[in-house]
The first five atom37 places (N, CA, C, CB, O) and aatype in JSON, in Angstrom:
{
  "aatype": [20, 20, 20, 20, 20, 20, 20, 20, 20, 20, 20, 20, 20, 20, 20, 20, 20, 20, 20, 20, 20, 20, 20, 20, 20, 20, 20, 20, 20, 20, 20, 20, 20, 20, 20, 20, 20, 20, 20, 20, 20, 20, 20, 20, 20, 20, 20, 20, 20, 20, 20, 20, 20, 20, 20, 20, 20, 20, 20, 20, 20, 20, 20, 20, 20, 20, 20, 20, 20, 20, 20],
  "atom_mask": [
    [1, 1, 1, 1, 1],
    [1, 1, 1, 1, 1],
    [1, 1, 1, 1, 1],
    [1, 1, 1, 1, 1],
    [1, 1, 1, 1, 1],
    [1, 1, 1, 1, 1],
    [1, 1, 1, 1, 1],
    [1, 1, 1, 1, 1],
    [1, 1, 1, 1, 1],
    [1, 1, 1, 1, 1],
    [1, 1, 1, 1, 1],
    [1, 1, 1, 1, 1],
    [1, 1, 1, 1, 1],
    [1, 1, 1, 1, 1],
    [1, 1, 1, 1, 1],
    [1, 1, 1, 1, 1],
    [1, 1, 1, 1, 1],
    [1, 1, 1, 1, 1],
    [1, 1, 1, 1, 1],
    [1, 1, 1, 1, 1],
    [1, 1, 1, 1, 1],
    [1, 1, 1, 1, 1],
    [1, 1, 1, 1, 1],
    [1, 1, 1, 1, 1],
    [1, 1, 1, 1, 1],
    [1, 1, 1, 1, 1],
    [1, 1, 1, 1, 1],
    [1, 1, 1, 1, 1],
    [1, 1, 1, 1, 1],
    [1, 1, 1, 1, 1],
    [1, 1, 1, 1, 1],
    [1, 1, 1, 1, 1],
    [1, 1, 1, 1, 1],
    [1, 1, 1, 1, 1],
    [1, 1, 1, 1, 1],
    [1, 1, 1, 1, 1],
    [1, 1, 1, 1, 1],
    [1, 1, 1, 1, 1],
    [1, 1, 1, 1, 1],
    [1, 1, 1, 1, 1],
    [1, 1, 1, 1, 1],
    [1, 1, 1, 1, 1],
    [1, 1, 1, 1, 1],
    [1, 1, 1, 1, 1],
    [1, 1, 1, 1, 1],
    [1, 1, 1, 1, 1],
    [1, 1, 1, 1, 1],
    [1, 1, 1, 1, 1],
    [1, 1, 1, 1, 1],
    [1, 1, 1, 1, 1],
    [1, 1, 1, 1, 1],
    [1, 1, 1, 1, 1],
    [1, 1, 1, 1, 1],
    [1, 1, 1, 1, 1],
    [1, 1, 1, 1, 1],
    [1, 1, 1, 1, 1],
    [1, 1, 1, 1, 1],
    [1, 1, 1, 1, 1],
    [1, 1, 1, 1, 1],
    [1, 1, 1, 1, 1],
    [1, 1, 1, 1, 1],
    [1, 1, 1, 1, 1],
    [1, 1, 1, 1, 1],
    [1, 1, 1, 1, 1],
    [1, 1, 1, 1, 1],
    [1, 1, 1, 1, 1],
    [1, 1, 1, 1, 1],
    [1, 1, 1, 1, 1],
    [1, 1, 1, 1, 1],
    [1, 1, 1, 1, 1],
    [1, 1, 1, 1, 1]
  ],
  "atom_positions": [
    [[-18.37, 10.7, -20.38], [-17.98, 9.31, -20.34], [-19.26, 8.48, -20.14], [-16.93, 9.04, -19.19], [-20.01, 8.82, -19.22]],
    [[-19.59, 7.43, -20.89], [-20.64, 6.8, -20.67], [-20.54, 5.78, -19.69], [-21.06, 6.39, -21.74], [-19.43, 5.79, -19.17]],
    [[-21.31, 4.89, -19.23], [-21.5, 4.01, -18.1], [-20.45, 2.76, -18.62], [-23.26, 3.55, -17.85], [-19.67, 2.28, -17.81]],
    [[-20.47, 2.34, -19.84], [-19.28, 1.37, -20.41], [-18.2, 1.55, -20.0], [-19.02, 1.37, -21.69], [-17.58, 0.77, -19.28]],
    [[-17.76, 2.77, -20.46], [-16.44, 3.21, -20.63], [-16.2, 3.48, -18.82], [-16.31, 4.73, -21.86], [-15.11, 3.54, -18.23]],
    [[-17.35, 3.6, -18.32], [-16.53, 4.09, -16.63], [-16.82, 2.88, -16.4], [-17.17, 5.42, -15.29], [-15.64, 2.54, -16.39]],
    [[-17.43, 1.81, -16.19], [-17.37, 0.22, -15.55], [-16.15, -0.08, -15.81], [-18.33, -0.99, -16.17], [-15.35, -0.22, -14.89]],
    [[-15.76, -0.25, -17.31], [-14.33, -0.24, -17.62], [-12.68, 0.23, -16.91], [-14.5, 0.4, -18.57], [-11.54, -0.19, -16.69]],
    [[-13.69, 1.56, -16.76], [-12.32, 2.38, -16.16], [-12.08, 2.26, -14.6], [-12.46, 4.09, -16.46], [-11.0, 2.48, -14.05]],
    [[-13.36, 1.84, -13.9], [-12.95, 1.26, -12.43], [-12.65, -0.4, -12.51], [-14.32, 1.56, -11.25], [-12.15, -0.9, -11.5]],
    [[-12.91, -1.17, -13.53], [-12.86, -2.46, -13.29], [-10.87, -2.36, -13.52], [-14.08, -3.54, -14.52], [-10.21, -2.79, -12.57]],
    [[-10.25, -1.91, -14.5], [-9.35, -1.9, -14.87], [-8.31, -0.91, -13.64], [-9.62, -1.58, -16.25], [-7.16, -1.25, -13.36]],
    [[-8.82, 0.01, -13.19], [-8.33, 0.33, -11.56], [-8.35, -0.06, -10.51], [-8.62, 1.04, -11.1], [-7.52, 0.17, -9.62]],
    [[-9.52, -0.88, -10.44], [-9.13, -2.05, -9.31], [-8.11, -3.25, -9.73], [-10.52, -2.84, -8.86], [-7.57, -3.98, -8.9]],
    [[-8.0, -3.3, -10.57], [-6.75, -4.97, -11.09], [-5.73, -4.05, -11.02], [-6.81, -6.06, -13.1], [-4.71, -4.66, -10.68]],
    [[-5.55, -3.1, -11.14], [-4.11, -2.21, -10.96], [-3.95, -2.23, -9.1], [-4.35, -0.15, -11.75], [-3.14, -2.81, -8.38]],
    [[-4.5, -1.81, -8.95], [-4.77, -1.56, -7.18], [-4.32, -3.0, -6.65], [-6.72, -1.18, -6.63], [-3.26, -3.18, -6.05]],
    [[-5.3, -4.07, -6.93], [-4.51, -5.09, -6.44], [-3.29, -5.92, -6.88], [-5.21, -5.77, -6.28], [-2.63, -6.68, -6.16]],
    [[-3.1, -5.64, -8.14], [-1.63, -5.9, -8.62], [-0.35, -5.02, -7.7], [-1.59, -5.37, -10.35], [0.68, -5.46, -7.18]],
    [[-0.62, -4.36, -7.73], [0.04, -3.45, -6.53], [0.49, -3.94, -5.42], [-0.76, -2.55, -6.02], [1.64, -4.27, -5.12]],
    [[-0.96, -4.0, -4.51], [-1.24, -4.84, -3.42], [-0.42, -5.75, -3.06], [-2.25, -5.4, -3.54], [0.22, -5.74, -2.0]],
    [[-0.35, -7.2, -4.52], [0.38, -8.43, -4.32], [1.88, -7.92, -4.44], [-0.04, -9.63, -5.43], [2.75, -8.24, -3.63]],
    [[2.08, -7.14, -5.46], [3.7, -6.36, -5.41], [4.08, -6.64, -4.02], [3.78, -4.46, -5.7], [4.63, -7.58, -3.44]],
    [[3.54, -5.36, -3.66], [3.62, -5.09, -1.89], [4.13, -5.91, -0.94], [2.39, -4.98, -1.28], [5.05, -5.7, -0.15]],
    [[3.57, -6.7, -1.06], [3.16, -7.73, -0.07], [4.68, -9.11, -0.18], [1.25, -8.43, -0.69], [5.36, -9.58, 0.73]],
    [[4.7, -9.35, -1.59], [5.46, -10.37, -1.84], [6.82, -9.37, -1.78], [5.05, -11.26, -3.26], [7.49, -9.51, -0.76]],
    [[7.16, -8.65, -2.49], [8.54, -7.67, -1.79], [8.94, -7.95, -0.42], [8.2, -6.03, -1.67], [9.98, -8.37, 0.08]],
    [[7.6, -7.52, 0.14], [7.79, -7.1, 1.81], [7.65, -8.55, 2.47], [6.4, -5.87, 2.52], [7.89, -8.62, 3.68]],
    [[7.31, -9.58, 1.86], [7.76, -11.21, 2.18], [8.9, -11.02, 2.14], [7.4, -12.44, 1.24], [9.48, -10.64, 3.16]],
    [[9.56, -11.23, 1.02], [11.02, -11.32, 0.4], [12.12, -10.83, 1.2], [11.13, -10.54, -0.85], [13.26, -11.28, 1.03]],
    [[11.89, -10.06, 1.96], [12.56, -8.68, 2.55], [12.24, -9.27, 4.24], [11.56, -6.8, 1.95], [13.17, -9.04, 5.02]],
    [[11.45, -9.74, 4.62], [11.39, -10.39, 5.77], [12.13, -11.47, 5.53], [10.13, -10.65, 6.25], [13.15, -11.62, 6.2]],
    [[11.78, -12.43, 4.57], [13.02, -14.02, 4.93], [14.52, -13.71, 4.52], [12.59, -15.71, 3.75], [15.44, -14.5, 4.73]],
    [[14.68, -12.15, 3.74], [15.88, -12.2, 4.28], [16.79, -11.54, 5.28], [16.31, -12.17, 3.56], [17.98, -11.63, 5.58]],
    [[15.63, -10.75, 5.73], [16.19, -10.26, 6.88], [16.25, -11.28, 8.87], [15.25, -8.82, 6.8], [16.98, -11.33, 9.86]],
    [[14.85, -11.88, 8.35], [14.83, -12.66, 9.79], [14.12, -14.22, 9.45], [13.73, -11.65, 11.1], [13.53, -14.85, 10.32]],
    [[14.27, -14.64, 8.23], [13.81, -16.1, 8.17], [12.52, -16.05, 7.87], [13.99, -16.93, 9.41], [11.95, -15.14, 7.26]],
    [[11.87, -17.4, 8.45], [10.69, -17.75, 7.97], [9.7, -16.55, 8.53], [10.34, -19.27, 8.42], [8.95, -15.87, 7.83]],
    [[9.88, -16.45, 10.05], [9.24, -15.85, 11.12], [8.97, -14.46, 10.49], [10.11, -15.85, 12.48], [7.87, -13.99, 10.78]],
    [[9.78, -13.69, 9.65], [10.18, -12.38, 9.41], [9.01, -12.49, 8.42], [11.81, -11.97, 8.93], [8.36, -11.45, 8.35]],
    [[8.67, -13.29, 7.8], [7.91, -12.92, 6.4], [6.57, -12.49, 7.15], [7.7, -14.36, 5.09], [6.05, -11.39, 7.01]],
    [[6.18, -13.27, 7.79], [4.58, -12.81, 8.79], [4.68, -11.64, 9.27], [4.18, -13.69, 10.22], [3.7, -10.92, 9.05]],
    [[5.92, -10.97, 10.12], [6.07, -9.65, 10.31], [5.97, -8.74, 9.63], [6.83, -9.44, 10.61], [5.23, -7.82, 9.97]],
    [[6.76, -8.72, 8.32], [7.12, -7.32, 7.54], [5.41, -7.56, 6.68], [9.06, -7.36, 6.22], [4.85, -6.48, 6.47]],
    [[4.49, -9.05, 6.13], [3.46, -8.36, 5.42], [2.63, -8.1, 6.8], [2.66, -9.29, 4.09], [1.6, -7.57, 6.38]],
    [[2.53, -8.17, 7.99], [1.88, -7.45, 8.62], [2.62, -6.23, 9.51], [1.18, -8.32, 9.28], [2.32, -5.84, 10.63]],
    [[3.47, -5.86, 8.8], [3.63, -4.13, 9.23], [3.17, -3.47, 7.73], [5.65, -3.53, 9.76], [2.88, -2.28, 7.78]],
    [[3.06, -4.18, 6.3], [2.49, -3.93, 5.14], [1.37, -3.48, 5.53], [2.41, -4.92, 4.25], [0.91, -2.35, 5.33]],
    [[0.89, -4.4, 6.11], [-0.62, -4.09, 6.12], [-1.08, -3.25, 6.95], [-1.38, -5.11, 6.34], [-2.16, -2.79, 6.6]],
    [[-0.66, -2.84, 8.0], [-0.55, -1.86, 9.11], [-0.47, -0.7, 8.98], [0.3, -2.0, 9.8], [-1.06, 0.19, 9.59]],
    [[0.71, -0.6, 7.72], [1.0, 0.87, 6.85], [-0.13, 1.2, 5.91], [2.42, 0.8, 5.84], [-0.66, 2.28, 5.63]],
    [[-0.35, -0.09, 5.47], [-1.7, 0.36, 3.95], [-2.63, 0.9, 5.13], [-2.75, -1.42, 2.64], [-2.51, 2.12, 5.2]],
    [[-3.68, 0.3, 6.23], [-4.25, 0.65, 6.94], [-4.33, 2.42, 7.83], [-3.99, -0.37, 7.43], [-5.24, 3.24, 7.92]],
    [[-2.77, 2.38, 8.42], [-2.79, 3.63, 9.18], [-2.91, 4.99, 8.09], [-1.34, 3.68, 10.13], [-3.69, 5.94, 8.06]],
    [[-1.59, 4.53, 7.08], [-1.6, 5.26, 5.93], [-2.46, 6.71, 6.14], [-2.21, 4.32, 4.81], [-2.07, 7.78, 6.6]],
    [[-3.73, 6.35, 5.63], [-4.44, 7.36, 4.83], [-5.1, 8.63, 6.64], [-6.14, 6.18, 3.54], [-5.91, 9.56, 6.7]],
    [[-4.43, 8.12, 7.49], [-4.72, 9.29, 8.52], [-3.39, 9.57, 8.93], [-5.71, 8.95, 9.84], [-3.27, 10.6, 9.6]],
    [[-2.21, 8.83, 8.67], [-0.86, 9.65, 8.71], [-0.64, 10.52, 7.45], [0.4, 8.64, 8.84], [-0.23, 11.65, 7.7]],
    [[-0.79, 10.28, 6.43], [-0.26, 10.77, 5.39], [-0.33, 12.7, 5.63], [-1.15, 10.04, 4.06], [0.61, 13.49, 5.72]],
    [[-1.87, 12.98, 5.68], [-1.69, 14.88, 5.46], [-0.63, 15.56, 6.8], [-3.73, 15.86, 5.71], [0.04, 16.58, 6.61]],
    [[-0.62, 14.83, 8.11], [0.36, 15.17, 9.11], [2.12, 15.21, 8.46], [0.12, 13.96, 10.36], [2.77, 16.23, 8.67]],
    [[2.82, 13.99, 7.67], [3.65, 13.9, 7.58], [3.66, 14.98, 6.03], [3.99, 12.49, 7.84], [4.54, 15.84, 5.98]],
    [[3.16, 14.94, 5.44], [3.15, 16.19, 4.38], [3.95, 17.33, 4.95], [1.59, 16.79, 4.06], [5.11, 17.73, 4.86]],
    [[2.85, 17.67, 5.58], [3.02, 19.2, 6.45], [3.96, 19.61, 7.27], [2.09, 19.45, 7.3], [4.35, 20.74, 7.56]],
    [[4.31, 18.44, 7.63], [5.39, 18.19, 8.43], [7.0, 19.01, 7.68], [5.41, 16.39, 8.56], [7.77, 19.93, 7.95]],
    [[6.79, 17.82, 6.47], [7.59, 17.61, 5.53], [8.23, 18.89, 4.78], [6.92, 16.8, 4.73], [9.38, 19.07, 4.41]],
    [[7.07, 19.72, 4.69], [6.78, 21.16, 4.2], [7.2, 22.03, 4.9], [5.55, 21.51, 4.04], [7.75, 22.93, 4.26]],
    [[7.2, 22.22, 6.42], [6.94, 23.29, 7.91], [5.92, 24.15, 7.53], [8.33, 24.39, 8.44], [5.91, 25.37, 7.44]],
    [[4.92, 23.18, 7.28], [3.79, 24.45, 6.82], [2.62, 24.28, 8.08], [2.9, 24.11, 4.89], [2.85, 23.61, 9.09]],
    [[1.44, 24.94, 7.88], [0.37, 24.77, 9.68], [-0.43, 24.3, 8.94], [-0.37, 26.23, 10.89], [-0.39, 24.39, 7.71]],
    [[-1.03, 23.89, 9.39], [-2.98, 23.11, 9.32], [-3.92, 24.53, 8.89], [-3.84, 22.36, 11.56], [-5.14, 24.45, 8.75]]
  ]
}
């Protein structure tokens, strides 16, 4: 793969990544004002963001978990 074609291929994976992101986020708005109003929307995108954050050091625990397999 030449240097074009990979600038390309991360520029075009990051606009996916944050298209995502805004998904995320505006769902998990949506889903707060209708679960608890205005107040709710600040909550649920910051438990969004809490999850994107913790995420990537919960994730291999709940796998394994998931599995009953050991470390």
């Amino acid at each position: 793969m030449n240097a074009a074609t990979w600038r390309k291929h991360k520029l075009l994976n990051l606009l996916q990544s944050v298209a995502l992101l805004a998904a995320m986020a505006g769902l998990l708005g949506v889903l707060g004002w209708i679960v608890a109003g205005e107040g709710g929307v600040l909550w649920a995108i910051g438990a969004g963001i809490a999850l994107v954050l913790l995420y990537p050091s919960i994730s291999p625990a709940l796998v394994l978990k998931l599995y009953n397999a050991r470390e």
